[in-house]
Each structure stands twice: as structure tokens, then as C-alpha cells.
VEXBA-317219 format. One line per 2 residues: number of its first residue (from 1); their letters; for each residue x negated, y negated, z negated of C-alpha. Coordinates in nm, 4 decimals. Each point is the difference from the previous one (the first is absolute). Layout:
BEGIN
NUM) A) X,Y,Z  ...;
end
This chain:
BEGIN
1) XX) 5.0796,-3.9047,-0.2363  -0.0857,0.2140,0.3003;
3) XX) -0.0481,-0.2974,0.2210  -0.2675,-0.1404,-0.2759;
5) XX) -0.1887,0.3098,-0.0327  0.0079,-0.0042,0.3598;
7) XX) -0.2367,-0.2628,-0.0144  -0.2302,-0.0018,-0.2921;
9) XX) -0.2457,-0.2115,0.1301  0.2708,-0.3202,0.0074;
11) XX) 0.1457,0.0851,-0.2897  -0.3224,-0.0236,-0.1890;
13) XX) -0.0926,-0.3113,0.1171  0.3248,-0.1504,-0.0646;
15) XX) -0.0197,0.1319,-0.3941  -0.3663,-0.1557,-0.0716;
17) XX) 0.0804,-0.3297,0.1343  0.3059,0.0014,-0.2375;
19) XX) -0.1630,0.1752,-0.2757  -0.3540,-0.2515,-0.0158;
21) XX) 0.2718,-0.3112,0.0877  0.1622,0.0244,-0.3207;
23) XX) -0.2574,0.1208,-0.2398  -0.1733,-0.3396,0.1463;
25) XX) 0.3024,-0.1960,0.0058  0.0984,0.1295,-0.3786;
27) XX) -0.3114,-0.0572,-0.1538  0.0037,-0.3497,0.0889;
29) XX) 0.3191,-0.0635,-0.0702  -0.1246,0.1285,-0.3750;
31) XX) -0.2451,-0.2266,-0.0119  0.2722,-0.2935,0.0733;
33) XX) 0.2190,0.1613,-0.2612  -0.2354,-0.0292,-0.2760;
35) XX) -0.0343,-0.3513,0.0855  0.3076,-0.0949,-0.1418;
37) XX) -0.0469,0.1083,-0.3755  -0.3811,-0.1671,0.0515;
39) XX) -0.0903,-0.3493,-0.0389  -0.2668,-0.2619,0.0886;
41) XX) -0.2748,0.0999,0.2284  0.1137,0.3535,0.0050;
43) XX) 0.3291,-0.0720,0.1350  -0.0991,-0.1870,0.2782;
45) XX) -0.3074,0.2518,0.0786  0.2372,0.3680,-0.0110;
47) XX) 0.2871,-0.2124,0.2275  -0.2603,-0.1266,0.2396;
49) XX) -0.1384,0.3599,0.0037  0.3478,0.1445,0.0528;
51) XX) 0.1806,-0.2398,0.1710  -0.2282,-0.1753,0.2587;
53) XX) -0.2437,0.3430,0.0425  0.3408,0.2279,-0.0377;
55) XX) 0.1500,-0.1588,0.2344  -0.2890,-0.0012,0.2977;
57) XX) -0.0390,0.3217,-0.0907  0.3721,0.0477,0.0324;
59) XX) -0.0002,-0.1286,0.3515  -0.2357,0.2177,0.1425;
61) XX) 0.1568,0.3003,-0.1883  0.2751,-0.0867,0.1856;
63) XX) -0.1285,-0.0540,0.3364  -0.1411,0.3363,-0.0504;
65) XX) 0.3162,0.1862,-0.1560  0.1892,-0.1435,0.3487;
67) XX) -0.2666,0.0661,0.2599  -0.0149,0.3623,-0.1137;
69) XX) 0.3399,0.0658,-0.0049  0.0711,-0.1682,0.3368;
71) XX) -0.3099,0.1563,0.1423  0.1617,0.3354,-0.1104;
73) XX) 0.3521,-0.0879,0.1203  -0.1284,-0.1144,0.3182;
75) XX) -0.1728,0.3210,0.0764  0.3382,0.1803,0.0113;
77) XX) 0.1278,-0.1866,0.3396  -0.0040,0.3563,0.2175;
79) XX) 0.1757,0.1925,-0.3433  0.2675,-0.2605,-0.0004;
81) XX) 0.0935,0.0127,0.3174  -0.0254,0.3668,0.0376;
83) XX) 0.2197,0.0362,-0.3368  0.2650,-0.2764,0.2057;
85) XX) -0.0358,0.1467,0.3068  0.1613,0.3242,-0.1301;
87) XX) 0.3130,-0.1667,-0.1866  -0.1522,-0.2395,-0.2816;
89) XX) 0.1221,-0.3236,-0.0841  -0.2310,-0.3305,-0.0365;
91) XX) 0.1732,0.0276,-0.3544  -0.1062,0.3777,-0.1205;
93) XX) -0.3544,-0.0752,0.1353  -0.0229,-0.2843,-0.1743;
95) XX) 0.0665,0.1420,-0.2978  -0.2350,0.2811,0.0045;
97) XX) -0.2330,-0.2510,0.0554  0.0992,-0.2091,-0.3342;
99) XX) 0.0715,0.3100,-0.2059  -0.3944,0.1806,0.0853;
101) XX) -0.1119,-0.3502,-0.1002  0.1646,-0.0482,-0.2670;
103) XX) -0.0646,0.3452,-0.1450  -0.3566,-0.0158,0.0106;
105) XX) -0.0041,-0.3720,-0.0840  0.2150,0.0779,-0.3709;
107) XX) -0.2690,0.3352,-0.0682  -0.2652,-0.2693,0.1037;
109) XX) 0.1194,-0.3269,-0.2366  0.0705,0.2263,-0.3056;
111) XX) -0.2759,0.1411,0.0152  -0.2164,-0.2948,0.0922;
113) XX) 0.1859,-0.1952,-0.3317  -0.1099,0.2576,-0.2089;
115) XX) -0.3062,-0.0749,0.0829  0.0560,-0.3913,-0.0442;
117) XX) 0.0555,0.0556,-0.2774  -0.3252,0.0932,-0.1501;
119) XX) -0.2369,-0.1472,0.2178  0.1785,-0.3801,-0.0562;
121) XX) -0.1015,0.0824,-0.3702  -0.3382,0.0599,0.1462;
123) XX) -0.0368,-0.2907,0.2164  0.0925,-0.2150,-0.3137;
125) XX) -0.2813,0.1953,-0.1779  -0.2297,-0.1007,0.2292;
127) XX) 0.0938,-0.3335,0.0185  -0.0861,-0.0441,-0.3900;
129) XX) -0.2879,0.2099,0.0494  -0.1550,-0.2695,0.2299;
131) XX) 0.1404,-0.2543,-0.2299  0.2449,-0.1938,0.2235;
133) XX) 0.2554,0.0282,-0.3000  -0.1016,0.0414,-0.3737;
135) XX) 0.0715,0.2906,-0.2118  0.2851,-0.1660,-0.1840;
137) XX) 0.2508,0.0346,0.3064  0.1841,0.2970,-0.0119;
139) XX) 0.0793,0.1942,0.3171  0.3978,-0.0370,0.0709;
141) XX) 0.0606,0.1527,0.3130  0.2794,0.2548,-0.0158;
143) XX) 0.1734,0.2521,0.2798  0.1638,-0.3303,0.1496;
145) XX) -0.3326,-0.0545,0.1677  0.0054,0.3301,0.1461;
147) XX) 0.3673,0.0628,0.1000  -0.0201,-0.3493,0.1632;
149) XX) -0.3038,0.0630,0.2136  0.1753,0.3321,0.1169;
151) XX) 0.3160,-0.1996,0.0809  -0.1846,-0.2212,0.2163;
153) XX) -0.1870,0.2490,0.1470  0.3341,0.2325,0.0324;
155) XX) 0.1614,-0.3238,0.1965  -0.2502,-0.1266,0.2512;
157) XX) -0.0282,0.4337,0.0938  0.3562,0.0204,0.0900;
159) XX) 0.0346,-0.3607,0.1472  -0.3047,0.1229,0.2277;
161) XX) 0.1454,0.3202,0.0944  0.3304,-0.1354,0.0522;
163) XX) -0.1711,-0.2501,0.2737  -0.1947,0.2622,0.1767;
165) XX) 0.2804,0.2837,-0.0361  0.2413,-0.2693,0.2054;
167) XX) -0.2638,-0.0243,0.2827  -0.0631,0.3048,0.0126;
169) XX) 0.3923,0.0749,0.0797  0.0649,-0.3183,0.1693;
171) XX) 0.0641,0.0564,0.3763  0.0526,0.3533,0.2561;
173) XX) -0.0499,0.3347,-0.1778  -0.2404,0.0684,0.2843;
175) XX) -0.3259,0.1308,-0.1110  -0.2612,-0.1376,0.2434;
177) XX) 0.1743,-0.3426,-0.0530  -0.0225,-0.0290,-0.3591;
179) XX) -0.3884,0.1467,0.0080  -0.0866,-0.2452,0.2650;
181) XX) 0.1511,-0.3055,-0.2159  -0.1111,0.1541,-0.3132;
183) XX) -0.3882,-0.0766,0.1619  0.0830,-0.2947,0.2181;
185) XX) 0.3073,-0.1929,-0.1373  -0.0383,-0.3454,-0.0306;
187) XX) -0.0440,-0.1300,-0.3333  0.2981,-0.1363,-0.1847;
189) XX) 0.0311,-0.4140,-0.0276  -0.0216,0.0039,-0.3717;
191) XX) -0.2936,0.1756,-0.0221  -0.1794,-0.2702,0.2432;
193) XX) 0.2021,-0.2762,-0.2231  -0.1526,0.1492,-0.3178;
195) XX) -0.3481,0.0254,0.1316  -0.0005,-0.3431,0.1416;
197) XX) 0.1180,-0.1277,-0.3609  -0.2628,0.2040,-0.1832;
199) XX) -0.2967,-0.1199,0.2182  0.1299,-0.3851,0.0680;
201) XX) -0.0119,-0.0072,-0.4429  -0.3307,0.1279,0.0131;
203) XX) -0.1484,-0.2424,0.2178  0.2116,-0.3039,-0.1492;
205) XX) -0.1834,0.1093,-0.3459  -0.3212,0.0004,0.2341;
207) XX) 0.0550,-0.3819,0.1095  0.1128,-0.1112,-0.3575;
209) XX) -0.2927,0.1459,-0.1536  -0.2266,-0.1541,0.2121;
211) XX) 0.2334,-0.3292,0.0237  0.0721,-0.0622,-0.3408;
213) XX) -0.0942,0.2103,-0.2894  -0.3722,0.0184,0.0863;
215) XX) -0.0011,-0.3589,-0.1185  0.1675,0.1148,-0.3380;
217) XX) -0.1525,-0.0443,-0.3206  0.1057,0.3504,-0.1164;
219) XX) -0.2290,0.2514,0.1425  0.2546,0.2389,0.0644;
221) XX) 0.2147,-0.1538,0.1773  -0.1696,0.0782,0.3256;
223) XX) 0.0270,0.3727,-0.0540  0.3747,0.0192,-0.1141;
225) XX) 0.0628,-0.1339,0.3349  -0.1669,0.1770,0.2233;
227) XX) -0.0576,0.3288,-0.2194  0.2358,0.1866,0.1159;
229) XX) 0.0326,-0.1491,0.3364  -0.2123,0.3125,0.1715;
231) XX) 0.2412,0.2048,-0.1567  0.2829,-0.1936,0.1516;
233) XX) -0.1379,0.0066,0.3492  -0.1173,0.3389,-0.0081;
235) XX) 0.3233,0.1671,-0.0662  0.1533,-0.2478,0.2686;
237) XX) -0.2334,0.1471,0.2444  0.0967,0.3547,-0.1397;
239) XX) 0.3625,-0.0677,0.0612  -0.0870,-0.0527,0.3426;
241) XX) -0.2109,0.2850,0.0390  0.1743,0.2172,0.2989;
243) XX) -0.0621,-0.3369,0.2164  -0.3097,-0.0759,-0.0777;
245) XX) -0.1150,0.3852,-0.0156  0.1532,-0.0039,0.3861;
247) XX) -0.1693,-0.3045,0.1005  -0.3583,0.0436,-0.1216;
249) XX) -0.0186,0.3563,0.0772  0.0540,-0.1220,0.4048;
251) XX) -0.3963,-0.0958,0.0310  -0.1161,0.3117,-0.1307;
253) XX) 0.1963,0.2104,0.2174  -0.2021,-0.1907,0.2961;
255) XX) -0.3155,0.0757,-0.1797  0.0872,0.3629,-0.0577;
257) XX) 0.1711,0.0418,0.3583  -0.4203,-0.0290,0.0860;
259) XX) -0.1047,0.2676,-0.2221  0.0143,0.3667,0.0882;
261) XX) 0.0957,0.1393,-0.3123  0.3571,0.1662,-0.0612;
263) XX) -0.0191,-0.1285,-0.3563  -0.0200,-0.3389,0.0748;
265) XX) 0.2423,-0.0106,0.2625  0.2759,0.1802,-0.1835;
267) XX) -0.1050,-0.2738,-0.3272  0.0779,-0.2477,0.2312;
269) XX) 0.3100,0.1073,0.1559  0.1586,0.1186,-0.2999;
271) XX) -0.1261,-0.2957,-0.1972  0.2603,-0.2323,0.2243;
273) XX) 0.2643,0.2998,0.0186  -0.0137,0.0764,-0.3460;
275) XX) -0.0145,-0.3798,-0.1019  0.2857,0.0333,-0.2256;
277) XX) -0.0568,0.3155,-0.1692  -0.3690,-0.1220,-0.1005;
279) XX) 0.0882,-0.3785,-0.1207  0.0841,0.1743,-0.2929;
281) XX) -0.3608,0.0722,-0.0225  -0.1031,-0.3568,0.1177;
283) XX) 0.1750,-0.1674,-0.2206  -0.1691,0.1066,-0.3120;
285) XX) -0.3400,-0.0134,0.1467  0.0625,-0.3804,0.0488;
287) XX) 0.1510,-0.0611,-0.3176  -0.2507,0.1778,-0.1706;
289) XX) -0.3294,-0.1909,0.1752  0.2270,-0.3606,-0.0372;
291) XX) 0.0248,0.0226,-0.3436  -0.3130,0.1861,-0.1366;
293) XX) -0.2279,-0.2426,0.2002  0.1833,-0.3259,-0.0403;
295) XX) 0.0525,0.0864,-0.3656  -0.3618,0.1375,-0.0899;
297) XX) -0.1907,-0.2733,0.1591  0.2341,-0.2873,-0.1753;
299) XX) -0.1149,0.1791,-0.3116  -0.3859,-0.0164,0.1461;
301) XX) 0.0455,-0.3727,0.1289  0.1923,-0.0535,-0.3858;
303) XX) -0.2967,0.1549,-0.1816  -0.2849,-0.2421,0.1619;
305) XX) 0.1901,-0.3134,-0.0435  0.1550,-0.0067,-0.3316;
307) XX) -0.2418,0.0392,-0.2988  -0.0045,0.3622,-0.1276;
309) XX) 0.1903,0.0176,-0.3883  0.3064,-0.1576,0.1406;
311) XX) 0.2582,0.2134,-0.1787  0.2522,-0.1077,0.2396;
313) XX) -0.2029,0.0626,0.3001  -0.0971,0.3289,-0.1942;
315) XX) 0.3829,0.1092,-0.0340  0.1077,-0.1241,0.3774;
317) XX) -0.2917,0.2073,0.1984  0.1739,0.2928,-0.2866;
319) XX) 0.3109,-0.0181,0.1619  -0.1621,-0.0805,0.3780;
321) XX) -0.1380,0.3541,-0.0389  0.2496,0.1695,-0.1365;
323) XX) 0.2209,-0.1037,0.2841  -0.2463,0.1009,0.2140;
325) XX) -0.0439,0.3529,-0.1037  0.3860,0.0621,-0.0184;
327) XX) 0.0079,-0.1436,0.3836  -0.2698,0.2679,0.0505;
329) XX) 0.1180,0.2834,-0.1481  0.3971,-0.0031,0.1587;
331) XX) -0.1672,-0.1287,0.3390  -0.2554,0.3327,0.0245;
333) XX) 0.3358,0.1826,-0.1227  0.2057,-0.1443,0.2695;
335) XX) -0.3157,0.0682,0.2573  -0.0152,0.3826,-0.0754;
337) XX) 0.4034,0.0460,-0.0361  0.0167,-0.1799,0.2962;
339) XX) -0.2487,0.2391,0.2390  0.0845,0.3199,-0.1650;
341) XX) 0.3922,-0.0383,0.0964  -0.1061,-0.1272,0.3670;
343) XX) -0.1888,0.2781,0.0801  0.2134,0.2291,-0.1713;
345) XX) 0.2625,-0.1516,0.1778  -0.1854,0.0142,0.3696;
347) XX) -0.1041,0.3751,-0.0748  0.1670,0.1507,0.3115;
349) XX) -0.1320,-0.2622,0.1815  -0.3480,0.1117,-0.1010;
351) XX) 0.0741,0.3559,0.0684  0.1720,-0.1161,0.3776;
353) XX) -0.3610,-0.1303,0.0636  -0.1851,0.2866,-0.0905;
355) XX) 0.2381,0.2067,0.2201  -0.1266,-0.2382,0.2816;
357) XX) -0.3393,0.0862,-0.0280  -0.1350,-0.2750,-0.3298;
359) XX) -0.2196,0.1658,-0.2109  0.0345,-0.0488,-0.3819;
361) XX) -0.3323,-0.1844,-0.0439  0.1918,-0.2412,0.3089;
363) XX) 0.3207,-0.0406,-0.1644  -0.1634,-0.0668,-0.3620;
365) XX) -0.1757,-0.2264,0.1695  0.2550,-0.1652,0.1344;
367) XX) 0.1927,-0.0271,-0.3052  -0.3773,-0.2009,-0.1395;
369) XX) -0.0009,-0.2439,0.2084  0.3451,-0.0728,0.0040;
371) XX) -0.1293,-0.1029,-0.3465  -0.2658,-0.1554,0.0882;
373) XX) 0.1931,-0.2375,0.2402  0.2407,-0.0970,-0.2958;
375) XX) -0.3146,-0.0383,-0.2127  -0.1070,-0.2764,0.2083;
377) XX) 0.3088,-0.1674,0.0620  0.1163,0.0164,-0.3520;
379) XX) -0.3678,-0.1359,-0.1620  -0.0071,-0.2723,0.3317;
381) XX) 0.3315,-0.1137,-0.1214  -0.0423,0.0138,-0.3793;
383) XX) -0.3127,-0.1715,-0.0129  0.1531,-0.2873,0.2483;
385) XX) 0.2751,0.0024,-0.2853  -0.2429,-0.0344,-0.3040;
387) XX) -0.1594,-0.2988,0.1479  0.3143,-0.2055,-0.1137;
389) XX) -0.0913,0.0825,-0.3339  -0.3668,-0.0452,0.0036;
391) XX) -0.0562,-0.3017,0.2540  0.2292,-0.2591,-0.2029;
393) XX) -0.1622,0.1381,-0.2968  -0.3583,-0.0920,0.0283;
395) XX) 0.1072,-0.3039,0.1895  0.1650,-0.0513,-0.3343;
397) XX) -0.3128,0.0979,-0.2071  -0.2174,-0.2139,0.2091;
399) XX) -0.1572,0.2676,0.1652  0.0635,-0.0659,0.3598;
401) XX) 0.2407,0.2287,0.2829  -0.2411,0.2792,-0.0958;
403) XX) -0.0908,0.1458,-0.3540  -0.3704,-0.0285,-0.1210;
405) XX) -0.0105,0.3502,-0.1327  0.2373,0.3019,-0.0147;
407) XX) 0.0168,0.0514,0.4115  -0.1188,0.3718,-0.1059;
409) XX) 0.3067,0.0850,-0.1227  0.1680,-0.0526,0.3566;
411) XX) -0.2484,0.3152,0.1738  0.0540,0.2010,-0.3340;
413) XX) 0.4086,-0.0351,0.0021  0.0011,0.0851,0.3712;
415) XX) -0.1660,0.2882,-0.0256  0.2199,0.0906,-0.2851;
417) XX) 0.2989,-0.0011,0.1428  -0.1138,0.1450,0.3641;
419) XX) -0.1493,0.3229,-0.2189  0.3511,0.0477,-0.1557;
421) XX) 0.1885,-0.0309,0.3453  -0.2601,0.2153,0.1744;
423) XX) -0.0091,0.2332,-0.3167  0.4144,0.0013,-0.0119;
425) XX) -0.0105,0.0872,0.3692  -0.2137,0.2988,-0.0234;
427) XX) 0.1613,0.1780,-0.3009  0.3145,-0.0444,0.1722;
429) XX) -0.0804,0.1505,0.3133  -0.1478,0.2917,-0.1417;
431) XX) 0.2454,0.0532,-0.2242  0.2446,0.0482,0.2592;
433) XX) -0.2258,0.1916,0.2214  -0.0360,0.2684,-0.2680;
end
């Protein structure tokens, strides 16, 4: 308990990714509940809703629920070996590690099913309300729903803090060693093995879309293929984001290396440096541009070439949003949890530098364009990723490589998600320079 109240700031972040995981989690998993006492139409509609939407929504819940608490864990290289250095075993740090998790991960998933529980009564409200399912079908969904979501939630938490708890103990208790891996460690096989799997299914959707189900006679056959392949490919890329935050950051330290400002030469040193630290920023700045622009502008390209009053078509671009703004909401979560516990965590850092002469408006500054580097990367990468999604889909629709409307929503996502990391950024930094 003294070692979380030590550090608020990760704490925090670590209980509202579990708490908004399972109150999203549970109320979907209501929604599949109640599909079992329904019947007809309804049936198929709430387990569509709960199952299929659930459980995208479930995946990036728990992309988020692990990047946060490895992000955290991480962080604590220099404590860990400090705490071995003076007589700890791998073991006893390991489990302070898994017991600060898990305590604010319980206070977190109780609470957060408490909350499932009424707003999975809600949803289902809603869903009648827009008359998806008719007033006849009850709403079934009981505390299963909830105490499930929290158990999933509850397991990927430890099984991510277990992982980074063992690298962050794995090797010499010597201090500069582990804090020099912690930012510069290669990355781990499986994680390359995992992102090469999530991004080679993506594009195979890609090729069969454009291959063999735009010649289908069902309309939407085309976008259940290669729907969620932007998704796919952008959280392939994300896995992968120390690399590739390393390797495109190189050119703009030769463009900054010209420029005389100390801002945008420390950006671009620590950019590199730090390249491990602030993947967990990149990596839900891609996933978030990926998804919201490869999913919005199937809807637009869906809209144009299938005759408006299809109630399917009406129900599909339902759920295609929905997704959407769940991706949306836990990746501009993971964004802000993600810079406030780097610069909290690189606060003596920040003070070293205005020992050495920086001035605040320099090192604030700094902190910005770190930002704005991973702004760039991260939208560069996740609109490269969305075009697996929306290139085999107007092929598909007969619309050619490139849509005939709905290219506005590219600009307005961008600057969406740059305003967020840019916005993130600056709260953070002044936070901690208060």
C-alpha cells in the first residue's frame, strides 16, 4: 500500500482501464445473455450486438488493460533493481509487483461490475428504443454478465503483469543495466510472431475480398472480409511499435540535427532513446486512426452503394459505429494513461535538464513534440493500415482503388487524433511541472 500511494499517477491509470474494461465488457455480455430467453429476429440481433461487437470491443479493452499495466510495470526498471540491489529476490519483487496490481485491479473490477450492471440494462434499453428488438423481449441479463467481464478483465491484468514483472527481474540486479534494457531491449520473438500473424490475416482478408467475395451475390460479403482487416493490421503494427517508433524516428533526427532549437533536438533524441517507453503511446494512436478511418469510410462507401431502407445495411453500419466509438474511447484512454505515467515517470529527468540550463517553456516543449513526432508516425502508419479495409472495399463496390466520396473523413480523423496526442502531451507535462 505504501508503494501504490507512492505512485498515484500509475495507479490511476491502471484502475480506469480496468474499471471502463468491464463495465464495457459486462454490458455486452448482457446483451448476449438476454439473447438466450429471446427468439427470432431478436435473438440473433442482441447476440450479434453482444457477441460479435462485445467481443471487438473486448479485444481492444484488453489490449488496453495490458499496455497500461506493462507500461506501468516497465517504468519500475531503476526501483527493481535498486530494491535487488540491496537484498531482494527476483521472487519478493515480483510479487509486489502482482499484489499492487492485483489490489487495484479487484477495487477496479468490482467496482466497474457494479456498474455493468446497470448500464447493460441501459444498453438493452436503447437497443429497443431504436427498435432493433421489439418490446415483447424481456431483458435477461443477470450479475453473470458482470462477474464474467471482471474475470476476464481480472485475468489478462495479472497474466500482463506477471510478463512484465519477470522482465523486469530477469537478469543482474544492476541498476544502469536494467534501465538501459528497460529502453533498448530487443523485443521478444513472440511479440514479432504475433504481429506478423495479426497483419499477414489482415491482408489475406484484403486479397480474398478483392479475389473472391467482390464477385458474391450477397452484398455483404465483401465487408465481413475485409471489415475488420484495418483493425487486424493496425494492432499488428502496434505490437511492433518500439521498432517501428526506433526506425522512423531516425529521419527526423537528421532533419532536427539542422534546426537550432533545443526543443527539437531533445524531441528527437529522446524520441529514439525513449522508443520503448513511448510505443505505449504509439500504439494507440495507430490503432485508433486504423480503425476509425477504415471503419467510417466502409460505412460512407456502404451508404452510396446500397439503396438507403436496407434494414440490414441499416443494422450493420449500427454495429460498424458502435465498434468504432468503443475503439475510440479506450484508444484516447490508453493515449492519455499512457503520457501522463511517461512523464510522470521521466520527472527527474525533466528536472536534471532544467538544472543544466533548459528553461520550462524548452522542456515543455520538448515533451510537445515528442508528441508530435508520434502523432505523425502513428496517423502515417494507421492510415497505411486502413487502406486494407477501404481499397478491397470499393474495389468490391465497384468504385475503383479510390472512394468517390468520403476522402474528408481521412484530414478530419488525422487531425483528431494528433489534437488528443498533442493535447495528452501538454497536460502531462504541466502537470508534472507544477
Amino acid at each position: 500500500m505504501r508503494s501504490l500511494r507512492h505512485r498515484p499517477l500509475a495507479a490511476t491509470a491502471t484502475f480506469l482501464a480496468v474499471l471502463l474494461g468491464t463495465v464495457l465488457i459486462g454490458s455486452f455480455a448482457a446483451l448476449a445473455e438476454s439473447s438466450f430467453s429471446a427468439s427470432g429476429p431478436d435473438a440473433d440481433t442482441l447476440l450479434i450486438m453482444g457477441a460479435v461487437v462485445g467481443g471487438w470491443g473486448a479485444v481492444i479493452v484488453l489490449f488496453s488493460v495490458a499496455s497500461t499495466v506493462g507500461i506501468t510495470t516497465t517504468q519500475r526498471a531503476t526501483e527493481i533493481g535498486l530494491l535487488r540491489t540491496v537484498g531482494a529476490t527476483p521472487l519478493q519483487a515480483r510479487r509486489l509487483i502482482a499484489r499492487e496490481t492485483a489490489a487495484v485491479a479487484l477495487l477496479a473490477a468490482a467496482v466497474g461490475a457494479a456498474i455493468a450492471s446497470v448500464t447493460g440494462r441501459l444498453l438493452f434499453e436503447m437497443i429497443r428504443s431504436g427498435g432493433l428488438v421489439t418490446d415483447a423481449t424481456p431483458y435477461d441479463g443477470g450479475p453473470l454478465s458482470a462477474l464474467a467481464g471482471a474475470a476476464l478483465v481480472l485475468l489478462v491484468a495479472g497474466i500482463a503483469a506477471a510478463v512484465a514483472a519477470r522482465r523486469a527481474t530477469r537478469g543482474p540486479a544492476g541498476v544502469l543495466v536494467r534501465d538501459s534494457a528497460a529502453e533498448q531491449g530487443r523485443m521478444r520473438w513472440w511479440r514479432v510472431a504475433i504481429a506478423v500473424l495479426l497483419i499477414g490475416y489482415g491482408l489475406a482478408m484484403a486479397v480474398i475480398t478483392i479475389t473472391v467475395t467482390a464477385h458474391d451475390a450477397d452484398p455483404y460479403a465483401a465487408m465481413s472480409t475485409s471489415g475488420s482487416s484495418s483493425i487486424l493490421v493496425g494492432v499488428g503494427l502496434a505490437v511492433l511499435a518500439p521498432v517501428l517508433l526506433r526506425w522512423c524516428a531516425a529521419p527526423i533526427r537528421l532533419v532536427a540535427g539542422a534546426s537550432s532549437s533545443a526543443s527539437a533536438h531533445l524531441a528527437s533524441y529522446n524520441t529514439a532513446r525513449r522508443a520503448h517507453l513511448l510505443s505505449g503511446v504509439l500504439a494507440p494512436v495507430i490503432v485508433l486512426t486504423s480503425a476509425a478511418t477504415g471503419t467510417l469510410l466502409l460505412v460512407d462507401i456502404d451508404g452510396r452503394t446500397v439503396p438507403a431502407g436496407n434494414a440490414d445495411g441499416d443494422t450493420i453500419n449500427l454495429l460498424n459505429n458502435v465498434v468504432v466509438a468503443m475503439l475510440s474511447l479506450f484508444a484516447v484512454i490508453m493515449v492519455v494513461n499512457a503520457f501522463v505515467a511517461t512523464v510522470a515517470h521521466r520527472r527527474t529527468e525533466l528536472d536534471r535538464l532544467r538544472l543544466l540550463g533548459a528553461t520550462p517553456a524548452q522542456v515543455r516543449g520538448s515533451v510537445v513534440a515528442e508528441a508530435a513526432v508520434v502523432a505523425v508516425i502513428g496517423v502515417l502508419l494507421g492510415v497505411l493500415a486502413a487502406l486494407t479495409t477501404v481499397v478491397p472495399f470499393a474495389v468490391a463496390r465497384h468504385e475503383g482503388v479510390v472512394p468517390d466520396g468520403g476522402l474528408w473523413l481521412v484530414p478530419a480523423i488525422v487531425g483528431a487524433v494528433a489534437a488528443v496526442t498533442l493535447g495528452s502531451a501538454r497536460g502531462a507535462v504541466r502537470s508534472v511541472a507544477r
